[in-house]
C-alpha positions, 0 to 999 in steps of 0.5 A: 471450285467445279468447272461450269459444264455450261461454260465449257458446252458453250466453248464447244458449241463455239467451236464448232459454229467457227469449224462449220462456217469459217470460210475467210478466217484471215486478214480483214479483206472487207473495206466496209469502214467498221471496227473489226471483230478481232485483231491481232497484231496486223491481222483482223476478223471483220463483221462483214466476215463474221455476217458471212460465217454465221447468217445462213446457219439459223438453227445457230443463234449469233450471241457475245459469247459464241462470237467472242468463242469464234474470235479467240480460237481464230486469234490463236490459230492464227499466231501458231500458223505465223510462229510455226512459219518463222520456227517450225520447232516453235524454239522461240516459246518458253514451253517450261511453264506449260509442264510446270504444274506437272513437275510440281504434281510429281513433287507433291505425291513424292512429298506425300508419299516421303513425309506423310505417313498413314496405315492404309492396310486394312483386312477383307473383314475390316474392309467389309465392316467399312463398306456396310457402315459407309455404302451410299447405297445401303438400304434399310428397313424398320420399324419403330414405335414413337410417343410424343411429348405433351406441348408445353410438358414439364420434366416429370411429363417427359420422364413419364412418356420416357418410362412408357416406352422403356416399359413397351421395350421391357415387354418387346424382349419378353416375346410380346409382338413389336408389331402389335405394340406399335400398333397400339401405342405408337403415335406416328399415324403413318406408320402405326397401322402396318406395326411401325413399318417404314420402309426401305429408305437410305442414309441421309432420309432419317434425322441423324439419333434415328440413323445413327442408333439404327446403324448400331442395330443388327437385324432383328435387335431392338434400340434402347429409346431414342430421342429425335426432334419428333419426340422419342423411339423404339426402333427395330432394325429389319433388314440391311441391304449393300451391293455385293461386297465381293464385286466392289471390294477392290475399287472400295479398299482403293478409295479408303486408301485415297481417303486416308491419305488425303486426311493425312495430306490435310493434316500435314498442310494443316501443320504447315500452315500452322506455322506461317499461316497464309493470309490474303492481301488487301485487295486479293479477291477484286484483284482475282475477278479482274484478272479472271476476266481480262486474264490476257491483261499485258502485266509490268514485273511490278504487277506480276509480283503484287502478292495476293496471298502472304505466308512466312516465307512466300507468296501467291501473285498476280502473275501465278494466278495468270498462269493459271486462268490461261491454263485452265481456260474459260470455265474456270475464269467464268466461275472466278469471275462470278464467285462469292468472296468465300469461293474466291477465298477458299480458291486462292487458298488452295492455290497458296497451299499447292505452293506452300507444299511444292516449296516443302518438297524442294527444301525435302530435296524433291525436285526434279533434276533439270535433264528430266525437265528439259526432257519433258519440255521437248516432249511438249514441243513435240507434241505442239508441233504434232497437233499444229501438223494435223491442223496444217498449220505446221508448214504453210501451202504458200505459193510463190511470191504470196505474203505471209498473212494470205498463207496463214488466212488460208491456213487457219480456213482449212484448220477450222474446217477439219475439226469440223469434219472430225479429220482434226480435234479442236486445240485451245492453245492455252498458256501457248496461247498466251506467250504467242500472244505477248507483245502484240495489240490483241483485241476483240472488239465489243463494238465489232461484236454488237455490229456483227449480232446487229447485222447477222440479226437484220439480215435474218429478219428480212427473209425467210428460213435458210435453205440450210435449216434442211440439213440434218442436225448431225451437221452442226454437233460439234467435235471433241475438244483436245489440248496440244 
């Protein structure tokens, strides 16, 4: 399934509407009585708040998912300023799941390359053959006399039409001209009048007999007659055209060497699940949406477990595909969200097969020893605490006798201004997001939401533009994005 470029331009429009404006990003300090925003465990994100971050910015439209963008960076900024003051080594988190899929990546290629065996070798002449047959880029021109069939025609008919052109092709070797010929008996007015000249064109543009006997041509050699739907052809192949070989033959051996590979992938896979095929349980795909859309849902052990697709042997859950919606974040979860039943299908079975091939590469003794594990882990820490450092959440500013939850209030403030100003890039938490987020009352509050559009919206209406519509619109493009 492709990521949504949509999804993720309106995550980053979102963050960067939060980094702009957040100027009380913290514990609810409004008082008005409404439902907050969001909240997360004894902090809250109040309307009145949001009002305040986005009412004089009106080149920026306050909408659900812009709001709702604001509101989850704001919880999980918040969580990692409170967890790095309470353990700055952020000993506390489970980080192995977040290197978990790239241990596994490892075992899979360290499969593929033990088990799956296939000939990429391929000589410069070889490799020039398969450039000129596959370029996307090949252009061709030709030229071609075509006669069609009666309407209604019986066979005989069609053998006579058949014997006319074989008879047009018999003269075209003995030296009469193609052009000429063409001229006078082809039955495709477009080209008829040029001598059957049609043109540069490339793969794809004529119906698969036309391109395939064309590609068997070299120039100047003349098909044996072919049939297509629009009757039957004698084609004569004038010029081939491909990029310079020489300039793109290493990054083209690369790509076949990838390509057979990944055939050679398919078929092993294919024999694996030849022997124990996978098969999605009932339920499988309203389960999947539901968790794509609430992928922070708190699950029992029971839940976690509930398979969603079977094969001999193992299973894909609940609480994997949690994972691995938290880890890949919003584009993906809207796309599963909306998918059809068959992109939904083919999207947990791809997920089953990484796991039917990551159980093969442990039963081929694979795995990774558990020091290069840990190893890997705390260099995920490290590199944690290096992007909670450059945010500043790493070690709270916190003066004398001051509770904590004003600290991280102040903290997380500052944190979305720099990414602003580029001192700092974004950082969607993901899966650390997710374990923070255990065990706490975490919400965003559709109700809280609508009062904040409402309320943004009656302000706006009740006067004229903002003061700050005359900035230049460098101020509102937003920073790149990047995970810890």
């Amino acid at each position: 399934m492709e990521t949504d470029p949509n999804a993720r331009k309106r995550w980053r429009f979102a963050i960067s509407l939060a980094a702009t404006l957040v100027a009380t990003g913290g514990c609810d300090r409004g008082g008005s009585g409404e439902p907050p925003v969001a909240s997360v465990g004894a902090y809250e994100l109040g309307v009145d708040e949001v009002v305040d971050l986005l009412v004089d910015h009106e080149r920026l439209s306050a909408q659900v998912d812009v709001i709702e963008s604001l509101a989850e960076l704001w919880i999980d900024y918040t969580l990692l300023a409170e967890a790095a003051a309470r353990d700055s080594t952020f000993g506390q988190l489970d980080l192995e799941p977040l290197v978990r899929r790239r241990v596994e990546q490892t075992m899979i290629g360290q499969l593929r390359d033990s088990v799956i065996q296939v000939d990429t070798s391929m000589t410069q002449d070889e490799l020039r053959d398969l450039y000129e047959s596959r370029s996307p880029e090949l252009r061709l021109r030709a030229r071609h006399i075509m006669l069609t069939f009666p309407v209604g025609a019986s066979q005989a008919q069609r053998d006579s039409v058949r014997a006319a052109l074989a008879e047009l092709r018999r003269r075209i070797v003995a030296g009469e001209s193609f052009e000429a010929l063409a001229r006078e008996h082809s039955q495709d007015p477009g080209s008829a009048v040029s001598g059957g000249d049609l043109g540069y064109f490339g793969r794809g543009d004529m119906v698969l007999p036309f391109e395939e006997a064309l590609l068997a041509l070299e120039p100047g050699e003349v098909s044996d007659v072919v049939l297509t739907p629009m009757g039957l052809h004698l084609i004569r192949l004038e010029e081939r055209r491909v990029p310079d070989f020489v300039e793109v033959a290493p990054e083209f051996r690369n790509s076949v060497r990838a390509q057979r590979l990944a055939e050679a992938e398919s078929t092993f896979v294919a024999g694996l699940e030849s022997r124990s095929p996978p098969e999605l349980a009932d339920g499988a795909l309203e389960v999947t949406r539901e968790m794509a859309r609430a992928p922070g849902t708190q699950l029992s052990g029971r839940a976690a477990r509930r398979p969603l697709v079977e094969w001999g042997g193992g299973a894909f859950t609940v609480g994997e595909l949690q994972l691995v919606l938290r880890s890949e974040g919003a584009p993906l979860r809207d796309q599963v969200a909306g998918g059809t039943d068959e992109a939904l299908t083919g999207f947990l079975r791809g997920l089953a097969r990484r796991d039917m091939l990551v159980a093969e590469a442990v039963a081929s003794g694979l795995e990774p020893p558990r020091a290069r594990v840990d190893s890997m882990v705390a260099d995920a820490a490290e590199q944690l605490r290096g992007a909670a450092r450059a945010l500043g959440l790493l070690e709270l500013d916190r003066a004398p006798g001051e509770p904590l939850d004003q600290a991280v209030a102040r903290a997380v403030e500052e944190a979305l201004r720099r990414n602003l100003s580029g001192a700092t890039q974004v950082v969607p938490l993901g899966l650390i997001g997710f374990q923070l987020r255990r065990g706490l009352p975490v919400t965003v509050s559709e109700s809280g939401v609508g009062q904040a559009i409402l309320q943004i919206g009656q302000v706006r209406a009740g006067r004229g533009p903002s003061a700050l519509e005359g900035t230049t619109d460098n101020a509102a493009q937003p920073p790149d994005t990047a995970g810890p």
